[in-house]
C-alpha positions in Angstrom: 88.1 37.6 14.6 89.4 40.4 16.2 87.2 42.3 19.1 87.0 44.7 21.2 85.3 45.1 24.6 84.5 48.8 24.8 84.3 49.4 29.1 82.5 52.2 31.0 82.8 53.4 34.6 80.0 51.4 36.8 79.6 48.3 34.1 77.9 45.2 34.8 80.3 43.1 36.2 78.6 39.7 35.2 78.4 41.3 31.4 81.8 41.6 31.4 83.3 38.5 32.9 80.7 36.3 30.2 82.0 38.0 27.5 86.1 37.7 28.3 85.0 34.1 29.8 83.6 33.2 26.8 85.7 34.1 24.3 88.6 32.5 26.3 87.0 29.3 26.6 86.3 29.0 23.0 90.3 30.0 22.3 90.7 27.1 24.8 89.0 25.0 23.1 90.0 26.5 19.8 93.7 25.2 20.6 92.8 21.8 21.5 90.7 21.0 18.4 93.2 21.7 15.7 92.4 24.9 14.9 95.6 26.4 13.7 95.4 29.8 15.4 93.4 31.4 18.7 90.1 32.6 16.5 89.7 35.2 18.8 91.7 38.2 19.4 90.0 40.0 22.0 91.1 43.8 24.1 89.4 45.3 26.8 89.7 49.4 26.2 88.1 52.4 27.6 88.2 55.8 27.1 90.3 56.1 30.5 93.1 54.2 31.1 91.0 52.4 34.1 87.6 51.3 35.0 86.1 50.2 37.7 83.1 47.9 37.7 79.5 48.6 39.5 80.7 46.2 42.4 83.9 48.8 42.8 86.2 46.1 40.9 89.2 47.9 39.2 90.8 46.8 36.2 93.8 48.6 33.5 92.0 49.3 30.0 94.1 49.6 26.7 93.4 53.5 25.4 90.4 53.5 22.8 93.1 55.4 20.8 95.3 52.4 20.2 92.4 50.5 18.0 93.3 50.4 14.7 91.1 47.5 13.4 88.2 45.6 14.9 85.7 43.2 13.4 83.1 43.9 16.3 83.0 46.3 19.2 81.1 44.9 21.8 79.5 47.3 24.8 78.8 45.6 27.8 76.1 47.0 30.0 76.0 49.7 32.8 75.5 48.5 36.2 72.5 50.8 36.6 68.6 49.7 36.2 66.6 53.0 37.1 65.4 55.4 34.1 66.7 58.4 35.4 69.9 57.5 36.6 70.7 56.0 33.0 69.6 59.8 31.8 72.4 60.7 34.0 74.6 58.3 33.1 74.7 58.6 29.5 75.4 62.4 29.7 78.8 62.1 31.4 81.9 62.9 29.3 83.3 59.7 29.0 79.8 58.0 27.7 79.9 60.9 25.4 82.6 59.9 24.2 82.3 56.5 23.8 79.4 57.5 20.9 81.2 59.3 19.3 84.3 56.4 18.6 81.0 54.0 18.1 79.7 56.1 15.6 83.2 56.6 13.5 83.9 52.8 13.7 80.3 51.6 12.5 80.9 54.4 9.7 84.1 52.4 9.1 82.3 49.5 8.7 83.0 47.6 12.0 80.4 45.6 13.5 79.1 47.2 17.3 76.8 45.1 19.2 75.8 45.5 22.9 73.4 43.6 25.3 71.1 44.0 28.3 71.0 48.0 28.7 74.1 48.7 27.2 71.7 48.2 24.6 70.8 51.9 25.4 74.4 53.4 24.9 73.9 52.2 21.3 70.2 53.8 20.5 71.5 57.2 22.4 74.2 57.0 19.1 71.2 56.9 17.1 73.1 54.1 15.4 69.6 52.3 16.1 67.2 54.9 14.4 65.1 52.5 11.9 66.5 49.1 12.8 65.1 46.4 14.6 66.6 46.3 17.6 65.8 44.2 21.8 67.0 45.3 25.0 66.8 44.0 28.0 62.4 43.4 28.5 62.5 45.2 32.1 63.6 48.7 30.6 61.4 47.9 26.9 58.9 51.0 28.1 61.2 53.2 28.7 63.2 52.3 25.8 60.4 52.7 24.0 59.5 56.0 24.7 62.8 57.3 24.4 63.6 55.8 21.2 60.5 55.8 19.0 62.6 55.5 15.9 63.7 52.3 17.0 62.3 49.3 15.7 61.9 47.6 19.3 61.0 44.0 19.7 61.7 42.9 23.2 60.5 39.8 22.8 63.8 38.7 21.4 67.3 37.6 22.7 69.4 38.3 19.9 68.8 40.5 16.9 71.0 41.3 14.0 70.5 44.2 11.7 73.6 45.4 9.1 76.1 44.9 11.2 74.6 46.1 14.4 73.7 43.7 17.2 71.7 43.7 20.4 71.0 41.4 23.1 68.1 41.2 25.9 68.4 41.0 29.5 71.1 40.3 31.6 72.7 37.4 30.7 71.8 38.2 27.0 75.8 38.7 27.5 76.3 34.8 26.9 73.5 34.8 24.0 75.6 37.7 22.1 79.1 36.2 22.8 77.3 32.7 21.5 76.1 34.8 18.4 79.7 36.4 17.8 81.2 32.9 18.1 78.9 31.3 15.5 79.7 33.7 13.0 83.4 32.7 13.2 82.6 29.1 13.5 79.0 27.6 14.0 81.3 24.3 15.1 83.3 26.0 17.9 79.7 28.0 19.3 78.3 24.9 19.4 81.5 23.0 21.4 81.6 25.8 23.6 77.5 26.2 24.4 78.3 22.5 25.3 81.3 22.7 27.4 79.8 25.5 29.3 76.2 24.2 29.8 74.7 27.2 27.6 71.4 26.7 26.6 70.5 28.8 23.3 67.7 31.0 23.7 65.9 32.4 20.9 63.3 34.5 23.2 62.9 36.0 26.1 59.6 36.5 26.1 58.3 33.4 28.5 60.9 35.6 31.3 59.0 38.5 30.7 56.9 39.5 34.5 54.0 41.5 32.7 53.0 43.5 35.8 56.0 44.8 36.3 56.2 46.1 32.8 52.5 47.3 33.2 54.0 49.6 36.2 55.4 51.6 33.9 52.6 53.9 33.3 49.3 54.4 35.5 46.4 53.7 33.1 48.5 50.5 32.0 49.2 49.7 35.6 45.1 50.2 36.0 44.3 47.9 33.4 46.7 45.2 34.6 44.7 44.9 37.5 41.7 45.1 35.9 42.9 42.1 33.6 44.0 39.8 36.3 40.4 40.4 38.1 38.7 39.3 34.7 40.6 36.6 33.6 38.1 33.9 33.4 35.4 36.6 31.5 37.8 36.6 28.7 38.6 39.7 26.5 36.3 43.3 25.2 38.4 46.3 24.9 35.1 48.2 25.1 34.6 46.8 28.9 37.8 47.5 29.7 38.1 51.1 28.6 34.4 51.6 30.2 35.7 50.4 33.7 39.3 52.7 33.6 37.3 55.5 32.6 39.0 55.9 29.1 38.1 55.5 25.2 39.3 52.1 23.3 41.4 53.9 21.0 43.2 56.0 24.4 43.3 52.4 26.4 45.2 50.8 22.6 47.2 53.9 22.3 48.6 53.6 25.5 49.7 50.0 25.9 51.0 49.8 22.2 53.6 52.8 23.2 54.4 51.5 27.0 54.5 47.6 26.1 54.5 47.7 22.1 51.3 45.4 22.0 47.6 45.7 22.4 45.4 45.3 25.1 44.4 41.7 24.2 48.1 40.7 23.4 48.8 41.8 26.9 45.6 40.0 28.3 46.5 36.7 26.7 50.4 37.6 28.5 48.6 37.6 31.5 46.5 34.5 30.3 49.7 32.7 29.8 51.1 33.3 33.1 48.3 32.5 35.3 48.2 29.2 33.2 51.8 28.4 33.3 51.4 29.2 37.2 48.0 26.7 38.0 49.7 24.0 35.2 53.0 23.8 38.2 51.2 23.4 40.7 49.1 20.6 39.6 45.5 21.5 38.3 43.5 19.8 36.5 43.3 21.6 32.7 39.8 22.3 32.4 39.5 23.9 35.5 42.9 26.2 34.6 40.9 26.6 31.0 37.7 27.7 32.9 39.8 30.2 35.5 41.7 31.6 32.0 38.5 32.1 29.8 38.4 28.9 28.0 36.1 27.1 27.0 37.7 24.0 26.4 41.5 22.2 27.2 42.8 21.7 23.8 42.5 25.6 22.6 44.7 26.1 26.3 47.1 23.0 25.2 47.8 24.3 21.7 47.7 27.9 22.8 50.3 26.8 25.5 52.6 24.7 23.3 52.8 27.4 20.8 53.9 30.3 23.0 56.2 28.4 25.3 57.7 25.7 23.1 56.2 23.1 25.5 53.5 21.3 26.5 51.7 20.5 29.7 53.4 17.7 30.6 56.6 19.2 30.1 56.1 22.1 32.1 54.8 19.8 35.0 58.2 17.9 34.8 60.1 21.0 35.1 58.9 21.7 38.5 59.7 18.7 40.2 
């Protein structure tokens, strides 16, 4: 499989070491396990002839100019996190550039793929526009309302759509490179994920910190607070809308476009946590039931199992 790493000014440098790291490791282990060639072929290029990394690392890129075939392109992401500075970003020449060669390759029919908020580059290309498509869950509101013709489901580590890839947060790097590798050989991922410890991750969503998406937008943030105050009444969109001040339909509007799910998906987030939270530390299950809205255990257990892949003991053995 031949690849290509395509590297920015200011990258991520963690991004970028997973994915070369990686791939080396599974040529590594490639050679030692009778395959008959290195399966990977992999170059680092830019659009400049060096980069330098967000912690001020510099390293010699091959010119983009010099790719003649690829089966994937693969963008690592920025080293930046705030909204407007992203903006910024993705208006300098050489991003600018970089969409343009990502467009002409995916019209050649190369693969591109990206993680984390590299995620971005590759919507800004419009290369997204009516796929489904994650990104990393910290920047999903703002993605959201910058691409609405994106099919967003942050919820996801790794989602494949006709040749275009993307990968959630941070070190949805290693869940990507994992992805990449099974397509050459499900055998080798799976050597590799064990020789470097890699768990594989279908979701991110049990990562997800709800309030800080919630403080994305002021009438979200609002009802955030009003949800954590009324946990144990349970759920009435009416009630909540009457105590921000706002219709139902404004309240739904609002949190579907910011966090792509209703009010009551986003209460029973919230449910979720506090449970996970109180289930650590040792309380007894009715009484988390009762301070969640409740009214018995087994509808916590089973809700529990289903959106975490565990249960309650298992979740008490993984904080001691």
């Amino acid at each position: 499989m031949r690849l290509v790493i395509f590297a920015l000014d200011g990258l991520f440098d963690t991004g970028l070491t997973v994915l070369l790291d990686t791939f080396a490791m599974a040529n590594e282990l490639a050679a030692s396990h009778g395959f008959a060639t290195e399966p990977f072929d992999v170059r680092l290029v830019g659009v400049r002839r060096r980069i330098r990394t967000a912690h001020g690392l510099s390293t010699s890129v091959e010119p983009v100019s010099t790719i003649s075939r690829a089966d994937w392109v693969v963008v690592p992401a920025p080293g930046i996190r705030e909204p407007e500075r992203l903006i910024e970003r993705m208006q300098d020449r050489d991003a600018r550039d970089a969409m343009t060669y990502l467009r002409s390759w995916h019209a050649d029919g190369i693969g591109v793929a990206a993680a984390c908020i590299g995620t971005f580059l590759l919507a800004e290309t419009g290369l997204l526009d009516n796929r489904e498509a994650t990104t990393t869950w910290s920047l999903a509101p703002f993605f959201r309302q910058r691409y609405p013709a994106v099919n967003l489901d942050d919820s996801r580590m790794v989602v494949a759509s006709h040749r275009v890839v993307t990968a959630g947060s941070a070190m949805g790097h290693l869940d990507l490179a994992l992805w990449l590798l099974r397509q050459a050989s499900p055998e080798l991922a799976t050597l590799v994920a064990r020789f470097m410890l890699i768990d594989r991750r279908s979701s991110q969503a049990e990562y997800i910190i709800p309030d800080y998406l919630a403080h994305a937008d002021p009438l979200v943030a609002r009802f955030e607070r009003w949800a954590r105050d009324n946990l144990s009444l349970g759920f009435s969109l009416q009630a909540a809308a009457a105590a921000l001040s706002v219709g139902p339909r404004t309240l739904q509007r609002r949190t579907e476009a910011v966090l792509g799910k209703s009010p009551l998906a986003f209460f029973q987030d919230l449910r979720i946590e506090r449970a996970q939270h109180l289930v650590s530390v040792g309380y007894d299950l009715e009484k988390i039931a009762s301070e969640v809205g409740y009214a018995d255990s087994a509808t916590l257990r089973t809700l529990l199992r289903r959106r975490l892949g565990r249960g309650v003991r298992e979740l008490r053995a993984e904080m001691r």
